[in-house]
C-alpha positions as CSV (number, residue, x, y, z in Angstrom):
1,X,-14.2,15.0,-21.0
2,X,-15.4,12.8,-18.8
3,X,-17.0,14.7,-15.2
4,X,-15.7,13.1,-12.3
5,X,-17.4,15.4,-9.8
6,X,-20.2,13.3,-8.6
7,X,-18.1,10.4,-7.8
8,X,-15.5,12.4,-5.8
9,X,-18.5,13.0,-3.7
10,X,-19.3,9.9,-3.1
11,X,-15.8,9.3,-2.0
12,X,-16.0,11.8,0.4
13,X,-18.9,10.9,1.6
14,X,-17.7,6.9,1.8
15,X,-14.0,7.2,2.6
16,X,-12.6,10.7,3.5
17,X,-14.4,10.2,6.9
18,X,-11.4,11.4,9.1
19,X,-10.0,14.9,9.7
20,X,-6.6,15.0,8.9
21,X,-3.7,17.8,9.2
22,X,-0.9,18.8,7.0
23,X,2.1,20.7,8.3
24,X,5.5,21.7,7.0
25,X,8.2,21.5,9.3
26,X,9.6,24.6,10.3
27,X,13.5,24.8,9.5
28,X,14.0,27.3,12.7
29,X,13.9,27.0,16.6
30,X,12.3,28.9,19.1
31,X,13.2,29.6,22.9
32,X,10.7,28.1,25.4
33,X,11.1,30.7,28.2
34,X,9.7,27.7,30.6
35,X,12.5,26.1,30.0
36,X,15.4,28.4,28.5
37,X,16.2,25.7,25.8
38,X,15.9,26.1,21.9
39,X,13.0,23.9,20.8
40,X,11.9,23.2,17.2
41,X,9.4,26.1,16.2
42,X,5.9,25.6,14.6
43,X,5.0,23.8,11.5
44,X,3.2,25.9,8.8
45,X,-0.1,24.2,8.0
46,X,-0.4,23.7,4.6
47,X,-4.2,21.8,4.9
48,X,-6.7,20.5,7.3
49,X,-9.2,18.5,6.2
50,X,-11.2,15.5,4.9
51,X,-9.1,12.8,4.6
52,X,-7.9,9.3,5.5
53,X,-4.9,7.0,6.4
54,X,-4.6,3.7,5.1
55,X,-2.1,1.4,6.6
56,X,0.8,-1.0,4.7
57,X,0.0,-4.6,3.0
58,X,-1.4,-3.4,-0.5
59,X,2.2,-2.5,-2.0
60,X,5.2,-1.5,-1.4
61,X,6.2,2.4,-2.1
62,X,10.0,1.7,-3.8
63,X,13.4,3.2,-1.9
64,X,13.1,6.6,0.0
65,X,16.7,6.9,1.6
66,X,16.7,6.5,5.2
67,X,18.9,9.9,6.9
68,X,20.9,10.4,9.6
69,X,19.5,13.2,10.3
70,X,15.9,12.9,10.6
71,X,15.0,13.5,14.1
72,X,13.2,10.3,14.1
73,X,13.1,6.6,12.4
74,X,12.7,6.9,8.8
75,X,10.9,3.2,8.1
76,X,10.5,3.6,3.9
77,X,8.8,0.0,3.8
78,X,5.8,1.3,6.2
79,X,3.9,1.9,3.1
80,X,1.1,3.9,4.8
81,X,-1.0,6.0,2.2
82,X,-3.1,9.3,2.4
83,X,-5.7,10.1,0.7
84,X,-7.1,13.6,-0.4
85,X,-9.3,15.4,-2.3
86,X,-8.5,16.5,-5.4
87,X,-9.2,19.9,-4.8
88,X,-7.0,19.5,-1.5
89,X,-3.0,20.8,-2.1
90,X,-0.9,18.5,-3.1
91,X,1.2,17.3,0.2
92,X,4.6,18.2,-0.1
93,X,7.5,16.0,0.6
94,X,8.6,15.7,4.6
95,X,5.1,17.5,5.7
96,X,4.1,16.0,8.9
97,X,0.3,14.2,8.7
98,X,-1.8,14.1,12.1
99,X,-5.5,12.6,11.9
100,X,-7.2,15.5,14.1
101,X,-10.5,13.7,14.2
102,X,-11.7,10.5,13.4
103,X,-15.0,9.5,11.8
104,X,-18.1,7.6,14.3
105,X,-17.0,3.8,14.9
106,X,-12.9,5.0,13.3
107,X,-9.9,3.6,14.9
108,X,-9.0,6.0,17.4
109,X,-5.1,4.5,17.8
110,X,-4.8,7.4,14.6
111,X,-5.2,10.0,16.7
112,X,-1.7,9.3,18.7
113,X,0.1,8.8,15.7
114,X,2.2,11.0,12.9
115,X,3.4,10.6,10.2
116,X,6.1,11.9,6.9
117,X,4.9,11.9,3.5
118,X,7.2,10.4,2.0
119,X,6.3,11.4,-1.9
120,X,4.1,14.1,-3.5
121,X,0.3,12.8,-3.8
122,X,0.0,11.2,-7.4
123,X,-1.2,13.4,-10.2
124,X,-3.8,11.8,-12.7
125,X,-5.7,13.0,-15.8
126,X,-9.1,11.3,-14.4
127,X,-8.4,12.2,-10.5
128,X,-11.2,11.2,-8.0
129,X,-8.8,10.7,-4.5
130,X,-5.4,12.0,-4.5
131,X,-2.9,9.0,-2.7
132,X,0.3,10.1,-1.3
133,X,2.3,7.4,0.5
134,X,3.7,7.9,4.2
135,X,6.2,6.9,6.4
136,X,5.3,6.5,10.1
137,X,6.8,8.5,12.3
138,X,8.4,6.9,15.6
139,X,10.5,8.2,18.4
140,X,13.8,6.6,18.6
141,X,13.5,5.2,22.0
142,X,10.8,3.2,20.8
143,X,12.1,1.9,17.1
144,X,12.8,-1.6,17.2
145,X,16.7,-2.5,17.4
């Protein structure tokens, strides 16, 4: 079988220049004594670490149903994708992705940003980057009408 270790390497040397964080949302609330109001509590971190966004324009990701519920826009067609290490876990489904750090010369705009993955990363046989496609995630005050 072919070794794919060296070039995963490279990859990570060459693309997975940003620190990124994975984090399930938690499905309770919590009390902010500040405030006395019920906010949402923390998410579980599932991974932090080497890894990069890459925005929409290559392809489209298919139909993720947009919810009512969501407590922000759900924009399927954003078509952002992540990509991991293989050795990284596999994002689940909803997780919220946050760059944390950005590589020298990176677009710093990433760092005020989230966003949903939208679909498990991809499994492959010959796996050098793990892709996982992502919805951005924006406040409703600021969503286009």
């Amino acid at each position: 079988m072919l070794n794919l270790g060296p070039l995963t390497g490279l990859v990570r040397e060459l693309v997975l220049g940003d620190t990124i964080r994975l984090e399930k949302p938690s499905p309770g609330k919590v009390l902010d004594e500040a405030t006395g109001t019920l906010i949402d509590a923390p998410g579980i971190v599932v991974y932090e670490g080497p890894g990069a966004v890459i925005g929409p324009g290559s392809q489209p990701i298919g139909l993720v149903v947009p919810t009512d519920l969501l407590e922000h826009v759900d924009d399927p067609k954003a078509g952002y994708k992540l990509l991991t290490l293989p050795d990284a876990p596999v994002p689940p489904r909803d997780a919220v992705l946050t760059v944390t750090a950005v590589h020298e010369g990176g677009d710093q705009s990433l760092l005020t940003r989230s966003w949903r993955v939208a679909r498990p990363g991809h499994a492959n046989t010959l796996l050098v980057v793990r892709m996982s496609w992502c919805d951005e995630i924006q406040s409703k005050d600021l969503a286009a009408p």
